[in-house]
C-alpha positions as CSV (number, residue, x, y, z in Angstrom):
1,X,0.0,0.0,0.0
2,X,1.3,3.1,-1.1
3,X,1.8,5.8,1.6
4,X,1.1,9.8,0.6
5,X,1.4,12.7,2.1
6,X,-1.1,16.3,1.2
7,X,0.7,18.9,2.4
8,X,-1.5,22.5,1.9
9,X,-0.3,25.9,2.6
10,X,-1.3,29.5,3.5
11,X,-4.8,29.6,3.9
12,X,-5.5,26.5,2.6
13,X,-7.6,26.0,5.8
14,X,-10.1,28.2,4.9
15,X,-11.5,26.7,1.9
16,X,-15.2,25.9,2.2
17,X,-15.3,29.6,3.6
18,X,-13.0,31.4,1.2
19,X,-13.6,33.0,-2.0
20,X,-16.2,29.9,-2.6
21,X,-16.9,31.0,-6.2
22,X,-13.3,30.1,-6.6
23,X,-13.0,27.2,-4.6
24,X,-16.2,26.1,-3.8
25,X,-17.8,25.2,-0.4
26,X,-16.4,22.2,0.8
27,X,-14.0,22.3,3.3
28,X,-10.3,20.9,2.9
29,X,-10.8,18.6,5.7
30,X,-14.1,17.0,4.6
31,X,-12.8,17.0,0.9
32,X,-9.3,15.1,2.4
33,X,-11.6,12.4,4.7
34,X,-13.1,11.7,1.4
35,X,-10.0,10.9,-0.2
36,X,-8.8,8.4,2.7
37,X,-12.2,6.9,2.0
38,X,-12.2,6.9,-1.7
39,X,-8.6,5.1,-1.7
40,X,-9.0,3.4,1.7
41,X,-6.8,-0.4,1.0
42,X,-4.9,1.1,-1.8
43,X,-2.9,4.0,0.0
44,X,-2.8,5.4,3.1
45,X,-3.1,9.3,3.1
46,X,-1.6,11.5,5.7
47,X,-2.3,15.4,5.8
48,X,-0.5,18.5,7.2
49,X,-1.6,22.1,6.7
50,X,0.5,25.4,7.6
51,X,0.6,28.8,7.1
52,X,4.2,29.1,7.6
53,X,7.1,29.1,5.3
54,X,9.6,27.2,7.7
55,X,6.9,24.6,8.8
56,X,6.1,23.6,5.4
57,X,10.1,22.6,4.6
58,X,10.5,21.4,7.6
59,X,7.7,18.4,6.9
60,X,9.3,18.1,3.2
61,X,12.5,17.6,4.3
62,X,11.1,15.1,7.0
63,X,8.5,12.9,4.7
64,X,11.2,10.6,3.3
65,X,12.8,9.6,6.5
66,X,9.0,9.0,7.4
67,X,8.3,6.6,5.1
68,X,6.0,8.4,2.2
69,X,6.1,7.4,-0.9
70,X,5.1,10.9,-2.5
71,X,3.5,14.1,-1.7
72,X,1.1,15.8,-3.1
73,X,2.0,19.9,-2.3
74,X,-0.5,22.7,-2.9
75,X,1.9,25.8,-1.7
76,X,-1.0,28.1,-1.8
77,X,0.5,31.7,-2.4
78,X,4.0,29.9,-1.8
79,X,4.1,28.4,-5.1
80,X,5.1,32.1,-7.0
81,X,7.6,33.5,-4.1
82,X,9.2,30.6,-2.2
83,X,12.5,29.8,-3.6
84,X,13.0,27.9,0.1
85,X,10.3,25.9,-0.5
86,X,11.6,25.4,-3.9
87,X,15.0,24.7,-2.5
88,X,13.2,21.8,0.0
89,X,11.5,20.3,-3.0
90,X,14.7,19.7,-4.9
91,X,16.5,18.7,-2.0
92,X,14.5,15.2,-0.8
93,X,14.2,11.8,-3.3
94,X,10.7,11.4,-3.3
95,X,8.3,12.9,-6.2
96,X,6.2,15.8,-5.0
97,X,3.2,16.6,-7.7
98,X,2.2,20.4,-7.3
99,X,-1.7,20.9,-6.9
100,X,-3.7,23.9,-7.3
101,X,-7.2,24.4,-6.8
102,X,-7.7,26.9,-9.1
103,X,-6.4,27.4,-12.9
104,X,-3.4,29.7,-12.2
105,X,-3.1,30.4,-15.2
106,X,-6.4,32.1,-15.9
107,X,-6.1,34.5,-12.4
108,X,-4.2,37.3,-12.0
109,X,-1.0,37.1,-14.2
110,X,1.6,37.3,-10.8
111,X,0.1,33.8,-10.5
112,X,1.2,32.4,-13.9
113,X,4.6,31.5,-12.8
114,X,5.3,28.9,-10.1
115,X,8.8,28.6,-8.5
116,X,8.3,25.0,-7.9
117,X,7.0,23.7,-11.0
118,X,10.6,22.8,-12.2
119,X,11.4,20.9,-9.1
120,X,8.1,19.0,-9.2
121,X,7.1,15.6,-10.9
122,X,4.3,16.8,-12.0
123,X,1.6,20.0,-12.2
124,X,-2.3,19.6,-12.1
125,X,-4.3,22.7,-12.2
126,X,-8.0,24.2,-12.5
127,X,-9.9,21.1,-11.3
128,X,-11.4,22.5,-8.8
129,X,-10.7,19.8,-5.4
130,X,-10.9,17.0,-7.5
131,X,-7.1,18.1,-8.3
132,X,-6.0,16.5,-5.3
133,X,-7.8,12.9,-6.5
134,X,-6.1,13.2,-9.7
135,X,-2.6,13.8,-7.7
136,X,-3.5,11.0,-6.0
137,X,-4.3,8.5,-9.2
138,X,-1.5,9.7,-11.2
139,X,0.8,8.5,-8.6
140,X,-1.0,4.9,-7.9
């Protein structure tokens, strides 16, 4: 059984209450227990939210020794600024596929450019929360 890690950023707790014409109504956490249940005997999925920087490569530079598999890492607003996070990404030997919520390419053009996109396996974009089953599929 395959073991994943979600790892969300900045203000990624808030979805369900956030912008919901962006990113709709459920929240994160019912969307994620509905993954775990979805996949439940083919991998186990762990999660880990933050809103800071340092936390975030902290648990990226931790998830190998811990055992996962892969991670699937929606930065949030981190994805366009954080060469660190960048830095983390390149750094560990496990594939990391970047998730957004949102199609960053048809928002506000400072969010057309990812600074982790180079250092991830993989990119999937503008599916709304189903992004993160797709993650999850791609990599089982």
């Amino acid at each position: 059984m395959r073991k994943l890690l979600i790892i969300n950023g900045p203000n990624l707790n808030l979805i369900g209450v956030r912008e919901p014409s962006v990113y709709g109504t459920t929240s994160i956490k019912e969307y994620i227990n509905s993954l775990k249940t979805m996949f439940d005997g083919v991998c186990l999925i762990d999660e880990y939210q933050s809103n800071h920087e340092g936390a975030i490569i902290d648990t990226l530079q931790i998830a190998g020794d811990s055992g996962y598999e892969a991670i699937i890492l929606n930065a949030g607003g981190y994805s366009h600024t954080s060469v660190a996070i960048r830095d983390a990404i390149a750094a560990i030997d496990i594939p990391v596929i970047e998730v957004h919520i949102s199609n960053i390419f048809a928002r506000e053009d400072f969010r057309h450019t990812s600074v982790i996109s180079p250092v991830c396996h993989g990119i999937i974009s503008g599916f709304g929360l189903m992004s993160y089953e797709l993650a999850i599929r791609s990599l089982i």
